[in-house]
Residue, then its C-alpha position, 0 to 999 in steps of 0.5 A: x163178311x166170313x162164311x156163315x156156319x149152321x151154327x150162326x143160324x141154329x138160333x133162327x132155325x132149330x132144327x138142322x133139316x129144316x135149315x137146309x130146306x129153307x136155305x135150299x129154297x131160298x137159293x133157288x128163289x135168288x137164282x130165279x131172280x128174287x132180289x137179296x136182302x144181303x149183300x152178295x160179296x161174291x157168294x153163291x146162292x146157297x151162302x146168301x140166303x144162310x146169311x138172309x137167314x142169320x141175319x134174321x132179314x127173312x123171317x123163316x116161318x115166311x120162308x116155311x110158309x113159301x116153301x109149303x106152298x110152293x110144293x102143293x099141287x092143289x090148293x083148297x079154297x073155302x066155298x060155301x057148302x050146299x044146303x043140305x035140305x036141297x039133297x033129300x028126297x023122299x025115301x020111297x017115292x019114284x022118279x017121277x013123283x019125286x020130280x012133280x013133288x019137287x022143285x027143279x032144284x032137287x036131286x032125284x036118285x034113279x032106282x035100279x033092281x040087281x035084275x035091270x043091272x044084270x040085264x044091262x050088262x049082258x047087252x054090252x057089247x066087248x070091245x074090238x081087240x087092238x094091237x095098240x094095248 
């Protein structure tokens, strides 16, 4: 078979950039051992997977769909959120009366005045200097 060209797949994928990462993809998933859809006939990675392309035995979306995979650090998966009920608290109460108000479930927010914060501040001790830093 000839040398596939941009242009033979232009057709499947418009946008030239977007060709080139999607070919660039699948070439280092042949060359990580992912079986060919085409045959080899002696060409490199880079020209089987532009033939995949054209030849349309790869969908590109598929490919796209990959491509944006294999780059996310963090996948998110759908959990259901917490009642929002189960946050509240009385606005005004205590630790303590909020805590024998409510159930175990329920969050309970401590209270601090900026007096109690200066306070714990002062009482912290600097840490010992260290060559290492």
């Amino acid at each position: 078979m000839a040398r596939v060209t941009v242009e033979d797949c232009i057709d499947k994928v418009e946008n030239r950039f977007e060709l080139v990462l999607l070919a660039g993809h699948r070439a280092r998933q042949i060359s990580q051992g992912a079986p060919i859809t085409v045959d080899r006939d002696n060409d490199k990675n880079p020209v089987v997977a532009l033939r995949e392309i054209a030849d349309e035995t790869l969908s590109p979306d598929d490919l796209k769909e990959d491509l944006i995979h294999s780059l996310q650090k963090h996948v998110e998966v759908d959990e259901p959120e917490a009642d929002g009920q189960d946050l509240i608290v009385k606005s005004g109460a205590t630790a303590d009366a909020a805590a024998a108000d409510n159930d175990d479930d329920q969050v309970v927010f401590d209270r601090m005045t900026e007096d109690d914060l200066l306070a714990g501040i002062e009482g912290l001790v600097a840490p010992e200097k260290s060559d290492d830093f």
